[in-house]
RODO-2510 file (C-alpha; in nm, 4 decimals, decimal comma):
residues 171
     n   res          X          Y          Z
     1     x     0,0000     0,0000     0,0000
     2     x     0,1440     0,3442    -0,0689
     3     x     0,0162     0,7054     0,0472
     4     x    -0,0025     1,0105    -0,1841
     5     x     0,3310     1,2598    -0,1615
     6     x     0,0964     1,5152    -0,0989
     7     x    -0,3416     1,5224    -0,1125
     8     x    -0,4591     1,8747    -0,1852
     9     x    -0,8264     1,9637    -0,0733
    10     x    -0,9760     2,2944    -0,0751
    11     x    -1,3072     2,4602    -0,2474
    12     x    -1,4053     2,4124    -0,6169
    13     x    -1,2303     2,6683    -0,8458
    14     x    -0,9147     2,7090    -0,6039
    15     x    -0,6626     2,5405    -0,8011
    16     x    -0,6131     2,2214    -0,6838
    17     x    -0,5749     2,0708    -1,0546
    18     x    -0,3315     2,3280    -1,1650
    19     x    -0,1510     2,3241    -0,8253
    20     x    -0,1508     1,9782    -0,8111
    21     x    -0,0156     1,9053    -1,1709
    22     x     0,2816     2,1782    -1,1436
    23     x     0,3786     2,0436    -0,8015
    24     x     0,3785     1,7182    -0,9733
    25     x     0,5951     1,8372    -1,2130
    26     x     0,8443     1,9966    -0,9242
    27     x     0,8312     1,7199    -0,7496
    28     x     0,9099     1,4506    -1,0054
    29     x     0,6315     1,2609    -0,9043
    30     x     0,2442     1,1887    -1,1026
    31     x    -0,0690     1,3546    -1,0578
    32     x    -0,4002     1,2105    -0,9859
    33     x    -0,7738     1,3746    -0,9213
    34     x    -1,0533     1,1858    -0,7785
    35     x    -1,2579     1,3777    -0,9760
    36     x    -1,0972     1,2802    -1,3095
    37     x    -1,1300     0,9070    -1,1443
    38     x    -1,5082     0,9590    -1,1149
    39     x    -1,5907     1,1070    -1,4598
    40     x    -1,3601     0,8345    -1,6041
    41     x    -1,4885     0,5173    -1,4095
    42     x    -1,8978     0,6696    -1,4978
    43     x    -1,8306     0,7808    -1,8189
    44     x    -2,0444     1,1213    -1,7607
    45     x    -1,9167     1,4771    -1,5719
    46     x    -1,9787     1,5159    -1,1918
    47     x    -2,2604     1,7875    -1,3257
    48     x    -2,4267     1,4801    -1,4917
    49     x    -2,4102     1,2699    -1,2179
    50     x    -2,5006     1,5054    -0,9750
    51     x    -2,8798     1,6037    -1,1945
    52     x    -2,9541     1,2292    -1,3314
    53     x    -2,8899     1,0654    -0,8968
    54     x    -2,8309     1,3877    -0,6928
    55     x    -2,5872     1,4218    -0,4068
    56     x    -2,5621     1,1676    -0,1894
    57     x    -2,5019     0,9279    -0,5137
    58     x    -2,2275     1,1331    -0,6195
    59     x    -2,0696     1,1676    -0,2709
    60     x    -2,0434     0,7547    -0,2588
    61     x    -1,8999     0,7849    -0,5020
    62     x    -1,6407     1,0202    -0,4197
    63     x    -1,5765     0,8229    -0,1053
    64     x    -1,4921     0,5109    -0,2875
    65     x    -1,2180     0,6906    -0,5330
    66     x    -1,0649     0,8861    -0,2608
    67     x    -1,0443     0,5592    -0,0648
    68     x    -0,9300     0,3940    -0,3802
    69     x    -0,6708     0,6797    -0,4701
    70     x    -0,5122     0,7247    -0,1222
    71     x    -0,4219     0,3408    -0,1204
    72     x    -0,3168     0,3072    -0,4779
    73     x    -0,1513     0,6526    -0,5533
    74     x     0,1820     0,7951    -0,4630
    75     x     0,2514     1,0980    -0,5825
    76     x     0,0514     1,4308    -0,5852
    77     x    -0,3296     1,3957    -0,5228
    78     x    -0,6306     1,6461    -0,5362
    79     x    -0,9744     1,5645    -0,4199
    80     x    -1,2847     1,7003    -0,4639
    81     x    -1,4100     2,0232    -0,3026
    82     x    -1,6620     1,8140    -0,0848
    83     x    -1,4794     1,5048    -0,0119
    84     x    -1,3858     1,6361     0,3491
    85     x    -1,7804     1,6197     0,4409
    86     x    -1,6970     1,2409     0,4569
    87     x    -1,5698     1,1094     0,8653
    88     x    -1,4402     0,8461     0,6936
    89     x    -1,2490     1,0133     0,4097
    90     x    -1,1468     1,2677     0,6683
    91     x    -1,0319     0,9713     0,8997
    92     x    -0,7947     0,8109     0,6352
    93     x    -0,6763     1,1891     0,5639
    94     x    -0,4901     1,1530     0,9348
    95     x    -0,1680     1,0819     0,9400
    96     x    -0,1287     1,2605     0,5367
    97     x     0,0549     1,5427     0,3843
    98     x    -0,2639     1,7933     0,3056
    99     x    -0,2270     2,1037     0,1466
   100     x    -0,5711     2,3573     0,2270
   101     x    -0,5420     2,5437    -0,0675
   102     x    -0,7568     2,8572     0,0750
   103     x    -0,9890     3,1349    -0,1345
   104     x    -1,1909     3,4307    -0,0043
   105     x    -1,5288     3,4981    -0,1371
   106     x    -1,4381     3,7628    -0,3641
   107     x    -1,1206     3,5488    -0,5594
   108     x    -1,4357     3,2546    -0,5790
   109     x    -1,6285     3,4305    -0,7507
   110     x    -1,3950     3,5894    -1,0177
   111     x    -1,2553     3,2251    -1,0748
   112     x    -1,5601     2,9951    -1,1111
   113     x    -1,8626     3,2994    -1,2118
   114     x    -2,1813     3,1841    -1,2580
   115     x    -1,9918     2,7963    -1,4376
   116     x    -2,2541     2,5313    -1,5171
   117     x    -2,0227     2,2901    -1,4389
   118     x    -2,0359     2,3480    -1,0517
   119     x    -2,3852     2,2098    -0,9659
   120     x    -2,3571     2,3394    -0,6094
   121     x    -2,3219     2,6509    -0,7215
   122     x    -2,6449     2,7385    -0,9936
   123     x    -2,8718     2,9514    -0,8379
   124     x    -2,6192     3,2344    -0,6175
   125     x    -2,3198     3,1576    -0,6621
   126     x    -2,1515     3,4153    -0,4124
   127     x    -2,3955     3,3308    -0,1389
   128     x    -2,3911     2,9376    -0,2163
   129     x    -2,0183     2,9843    -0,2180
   130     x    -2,0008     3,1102     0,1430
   131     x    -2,2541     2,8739     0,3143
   132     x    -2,1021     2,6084     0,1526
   133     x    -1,7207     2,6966     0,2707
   134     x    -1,9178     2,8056     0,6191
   135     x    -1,9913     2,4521     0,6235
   136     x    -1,6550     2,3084     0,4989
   137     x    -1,3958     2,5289     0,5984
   138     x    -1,3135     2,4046     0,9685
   139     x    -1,3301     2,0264     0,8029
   140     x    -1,0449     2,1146     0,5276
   141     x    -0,8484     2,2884     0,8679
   142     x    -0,8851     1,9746     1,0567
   143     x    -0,7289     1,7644     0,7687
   144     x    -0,4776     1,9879     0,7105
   145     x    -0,0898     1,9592     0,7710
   146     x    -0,0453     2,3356     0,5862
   147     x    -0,3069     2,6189     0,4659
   148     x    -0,1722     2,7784     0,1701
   149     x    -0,3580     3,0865     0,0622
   150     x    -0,4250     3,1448    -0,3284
   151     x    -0,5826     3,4708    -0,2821
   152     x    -0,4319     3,7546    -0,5551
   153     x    -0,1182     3,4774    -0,6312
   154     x    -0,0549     3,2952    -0,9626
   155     x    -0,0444     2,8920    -0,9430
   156     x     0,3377     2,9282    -0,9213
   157     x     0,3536     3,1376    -0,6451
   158     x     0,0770     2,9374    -0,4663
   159     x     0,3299     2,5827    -0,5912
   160     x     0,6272     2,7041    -0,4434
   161     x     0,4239     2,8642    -0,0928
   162     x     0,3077     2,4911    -0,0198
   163     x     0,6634     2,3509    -0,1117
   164     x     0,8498     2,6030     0,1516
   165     x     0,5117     2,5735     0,3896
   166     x     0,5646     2,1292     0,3424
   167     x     0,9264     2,1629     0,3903
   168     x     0,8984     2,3712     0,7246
   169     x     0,6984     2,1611     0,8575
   170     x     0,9246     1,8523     0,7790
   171     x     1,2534     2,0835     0,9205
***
């Protein structure tokens, strides 16, 4: 069994693909997203999934690919923006290097808009975008080794912040 380099959560539209693929690349090592692993096994987008069987469906099977990605995968990993709502997920997230990759309001807004792709997010997007990280934001803290903030920073600056931020904490 081998354990992910580093598992980046954080809300939809942060950067945890782009993040996650450059640090990759820094690191030497591959990149993985559950996300990618659940449009892939279903054949359809999350969006689909999420109108033709609704939440819960979708969230069983995030739990399954995240539980299937932390044992298989060993280099960078980013999960879904909800996967943290899981105990369990958040229970085999103990003991792993997480990166929080962290977003005010504001930077949410400008980077995901009114995007049909984000289901949660149809109807208000700024106001559905704050109760949802007012429900998720201590869960990504308590799984977190680091917070990295992306507000007004490109994805190399926000790369290299959780590289220094992960090697302080291993000093």
């Amino acid at each position: 069994m081998s354990t992910p380099l580093i598992v980046l959560v954080g809300p939809m539209g942060v950067g945890k693909s782009t993040v996650g693929q450059l640090l990759a690349e820094r690191l030497g090592t591959a990149y993985r997203d559950t996300d990618d692993d659940i449009v892939s096994a279903e054949g359809r987008t999350i969006a689909e999934i999420f109108v033709d069987e609704g939440e819960p469906a979708f969230r069983a099977l995030e739990k399954q690919a995240v539980r299937t990605a932390l044992a298989e995968h060993d280099g960078v990993l980013a999960l879904g923006g909800g996967a943290v709502l899981d105990a369990g997920t958040r229970g085999l997230l103990a003991g792993q290097r997480v990166v929080y990759l962290s977003m005010d309001v504001e930077e949410a807004v400008k980077r995901t808009g009114l995007n049909a792709a984000r289901p949660l997010l149809a109807v208000n997007p700024r106001k559905q975008w704050r109760e949802l990280m007012e429900a998720r934001r201590h869960l990504y803290e308590e799984v977190a080794t680091v917070v990295v903030a992306t507000d007004g920073r490109t994805p190399e600056e926000v790369t290299q912040a959780a590289l220094d931020a992960l090697e302080l904490k291993e000093a």
